[in-house]
N, C-alpha and C positions, 0 to 999 in steps of 0.2 A: 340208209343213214339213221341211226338209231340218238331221238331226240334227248338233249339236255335239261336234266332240271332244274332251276328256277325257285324264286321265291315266291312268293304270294305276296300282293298289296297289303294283307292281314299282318304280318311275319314283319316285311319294311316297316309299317307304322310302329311296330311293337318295339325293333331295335330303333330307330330313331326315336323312341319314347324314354330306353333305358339310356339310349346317348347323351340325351340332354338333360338326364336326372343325374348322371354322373357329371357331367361337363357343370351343371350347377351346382351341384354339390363339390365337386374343385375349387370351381372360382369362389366360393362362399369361403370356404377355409385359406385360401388363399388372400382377398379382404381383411379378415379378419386377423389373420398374422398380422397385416400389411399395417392393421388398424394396431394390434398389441406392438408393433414394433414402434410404430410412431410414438405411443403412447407412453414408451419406455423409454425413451428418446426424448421426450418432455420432460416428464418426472425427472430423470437423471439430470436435465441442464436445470432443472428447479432445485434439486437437492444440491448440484454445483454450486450453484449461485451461492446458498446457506453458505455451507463449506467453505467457500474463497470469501467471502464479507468476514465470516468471522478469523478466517488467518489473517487477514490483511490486516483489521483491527488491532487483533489480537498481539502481532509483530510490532506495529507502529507506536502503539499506545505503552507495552509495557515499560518502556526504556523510561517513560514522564515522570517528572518528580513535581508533584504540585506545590509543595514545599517551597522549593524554588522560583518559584514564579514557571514554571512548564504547562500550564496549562491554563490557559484565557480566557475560554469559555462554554461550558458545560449545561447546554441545554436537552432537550429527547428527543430533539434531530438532528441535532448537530455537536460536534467538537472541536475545538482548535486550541493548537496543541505547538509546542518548540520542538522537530521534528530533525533528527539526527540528518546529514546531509553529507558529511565527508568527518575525516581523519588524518591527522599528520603529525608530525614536530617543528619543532624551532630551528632553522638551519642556521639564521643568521640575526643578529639586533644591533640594529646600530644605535649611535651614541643616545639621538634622542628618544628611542624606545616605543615611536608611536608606528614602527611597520616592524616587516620582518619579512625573511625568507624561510621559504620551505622546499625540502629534497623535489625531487622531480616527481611525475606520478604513476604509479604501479605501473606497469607494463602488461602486455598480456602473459607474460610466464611467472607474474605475481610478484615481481620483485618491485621497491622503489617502497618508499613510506609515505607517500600522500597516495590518497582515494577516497572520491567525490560521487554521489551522484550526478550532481553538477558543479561546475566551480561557483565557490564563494563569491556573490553579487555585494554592493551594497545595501548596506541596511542589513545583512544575516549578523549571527549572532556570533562569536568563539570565545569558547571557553578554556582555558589554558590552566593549567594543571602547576599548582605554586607548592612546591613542598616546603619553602623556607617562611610562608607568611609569618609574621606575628599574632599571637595570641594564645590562647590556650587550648586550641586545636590547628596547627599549624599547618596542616595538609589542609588547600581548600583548590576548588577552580576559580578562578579572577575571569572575571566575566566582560569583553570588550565587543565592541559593533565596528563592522568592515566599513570604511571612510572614501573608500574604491573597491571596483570589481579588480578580484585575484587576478595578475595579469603574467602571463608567460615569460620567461627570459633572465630570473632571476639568481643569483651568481649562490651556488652553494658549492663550495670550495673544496675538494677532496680532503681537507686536511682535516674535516671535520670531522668525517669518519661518516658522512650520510651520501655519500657518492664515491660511487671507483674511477669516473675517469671524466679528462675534461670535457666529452659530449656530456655528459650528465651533470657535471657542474656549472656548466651555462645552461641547462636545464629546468631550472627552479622555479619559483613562483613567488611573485611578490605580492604580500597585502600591507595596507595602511589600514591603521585602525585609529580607535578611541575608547577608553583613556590610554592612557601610556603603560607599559607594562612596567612592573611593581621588579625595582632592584634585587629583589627575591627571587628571580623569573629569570633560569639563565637559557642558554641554549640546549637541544634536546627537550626541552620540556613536552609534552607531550598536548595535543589539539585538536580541539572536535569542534564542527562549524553545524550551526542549527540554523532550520529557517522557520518562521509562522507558517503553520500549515492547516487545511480543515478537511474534514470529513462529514458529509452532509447527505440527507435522503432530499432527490431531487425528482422533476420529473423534466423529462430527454423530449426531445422534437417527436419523437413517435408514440408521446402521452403513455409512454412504459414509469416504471418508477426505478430511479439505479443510486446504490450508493455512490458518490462522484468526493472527490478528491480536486484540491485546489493550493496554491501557497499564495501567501499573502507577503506585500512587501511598503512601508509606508513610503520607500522613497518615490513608488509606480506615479503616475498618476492614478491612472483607478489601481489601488492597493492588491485588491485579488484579482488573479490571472481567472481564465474562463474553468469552469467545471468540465470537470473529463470525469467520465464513468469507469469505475473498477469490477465494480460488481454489482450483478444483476441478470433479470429485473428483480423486483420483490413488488410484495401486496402494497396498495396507498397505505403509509404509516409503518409498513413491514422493517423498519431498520430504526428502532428505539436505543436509545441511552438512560441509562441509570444509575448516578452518583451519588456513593455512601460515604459517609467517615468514619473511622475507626470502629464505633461502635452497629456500625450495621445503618442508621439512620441514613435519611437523604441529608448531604453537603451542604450547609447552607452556604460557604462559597466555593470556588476552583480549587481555592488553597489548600484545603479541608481534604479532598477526596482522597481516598485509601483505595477504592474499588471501582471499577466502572463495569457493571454488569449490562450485555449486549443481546439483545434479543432481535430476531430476523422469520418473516413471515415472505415465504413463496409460495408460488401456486403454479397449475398445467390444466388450462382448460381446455377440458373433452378428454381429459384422460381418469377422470373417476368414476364411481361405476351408473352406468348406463348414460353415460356422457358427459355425466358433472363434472365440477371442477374438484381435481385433484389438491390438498393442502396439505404444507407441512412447515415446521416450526425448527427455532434451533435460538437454545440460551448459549452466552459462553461468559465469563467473567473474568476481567481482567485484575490483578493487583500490582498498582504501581509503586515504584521505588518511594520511600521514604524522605 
């Protein structure tokens, strides 16, 4: 029987030596991805964060005319602001002029001329659109506050040309308001409903810091509703404001502002190099309507 050969105890030790220099050198580059993906993974929800604080800003605030009274109050953490909310027309005015009806509300295949984020509460604001005012610029918005919340069921009549059929003419929307619309103010006019709104750096149950978002209503008892987070986190202090007027200078009041220039500071701890904290920045400037 002619014997087999065999390794040597010498020969084992040597590949179990090169086994576990490869098998370590695997798992190290395997870590280390494990560590670059995480870390990319940070970075990228830090660079989100920037990104979505300044659209979100950036959308809400252009529409404000401080002019107007749109804007209440303008400090470097905060904003509050007359914040677009819905759109419609005039379906119906009766005699005494202090309510009205409105078409029914969009649908999902976009049709109908009312659309809300939420329905008009009391205490929001609408502005109505007067082509006939008096004076020497006769185009103005007459500006009236809702006296009840908009309430379902209100008769807009096919024959006004804001509805096809009678499901959609029982359809409507009633509000009451204050003051009374201006004899100039016929039907079809045209209607945007604003509410007090704020925009604030706060900091959240989990001592993170988020820009949060709230509407304010005086008729509430507590006036503003709870803070809700939109974006975030950011650095303590990471979500500043800064109000100019016309000539570049800081506002000295709401009324004044021309510009609201927006700066945002995030961060990714353990993801800079040799484990620091990753940081990064983002201006954006807003300019509001006149």
């Amino acid at each position: 029987m002619t014997a087999r050969p065999g390794f040597s105890l010498a020969e084992l030790l040597v590949a179990m030596v090169l086994a576990c220099t490869i098998a370590a050198a695997a798992m190290d580059s395997v870590v280390r991805q494990q560590r670059w993906f995480a870390d990319s993974a940070r970075i990228a929800a830090a660079r989100t964060s920037l990104a979505q604080g300044a659209a979100i800003l950036s959308s809400d605030l252009r529409g404000v005319a401080p002019a107007d009274g749109d804007l209440y109050l303008a400090q470097s953490d905060r904003v509050e602001f007359r914040m677009l909310i819905g759109a419609s027309v005039l379906c119906t005015i009766p005699p005494a002029r202090d309510a009205a009806t409105l078409p029914p509300l969009r649908d999902a295949g976009g049709l109908g001329l009312t659309a809300w984020v939420s329905a008009p509460v009391r205490g929001d604001t609408m502005l109505v659109f007067d082509a006939g005012a008096p004076g020497p610029s006769d185009d103005r918005w007459s500006r009236h506050v809702l006296t009840a919340d908009a309430a379902p069921g209100g008769p807009c009549p096919v024959a006004t040309g804001f509805t096809a059929s009678a499901a959609e003419a029982s359809a409507g929307w009633r509000i009451a308001i204050t003051p009374p619309l201006a004899a100039s103010i016929p039907a079809g006019a045209p209607v945007r409903f604003f509410r007090r709104a704020r925009f604030e750096l706060y900091r959240a149950a989990d001592s993170k810091w988020y820009l949060g978002w709230l509407d304010c209503l005086a008729t509430r008892a507590t006036p503003c509703a709870t803070v809700q987070p939109v974006a975030g986190p950011y650095e303590p202090g990471g979500v500043a404001f800064a109000f100019m007027d016309s000539s570049g200078a800081p506002a000295a009041s709401p009324a004044l502002v021309s510009l609201i220039d927006l700066s945002f500071r995030a961060n990714a701890p353990g993801a800079g190099v040799h484990g620091g904290v990753w940081r990064d920045s983002l201006r954006a400037a807003v300019a509001v309507r006149d």
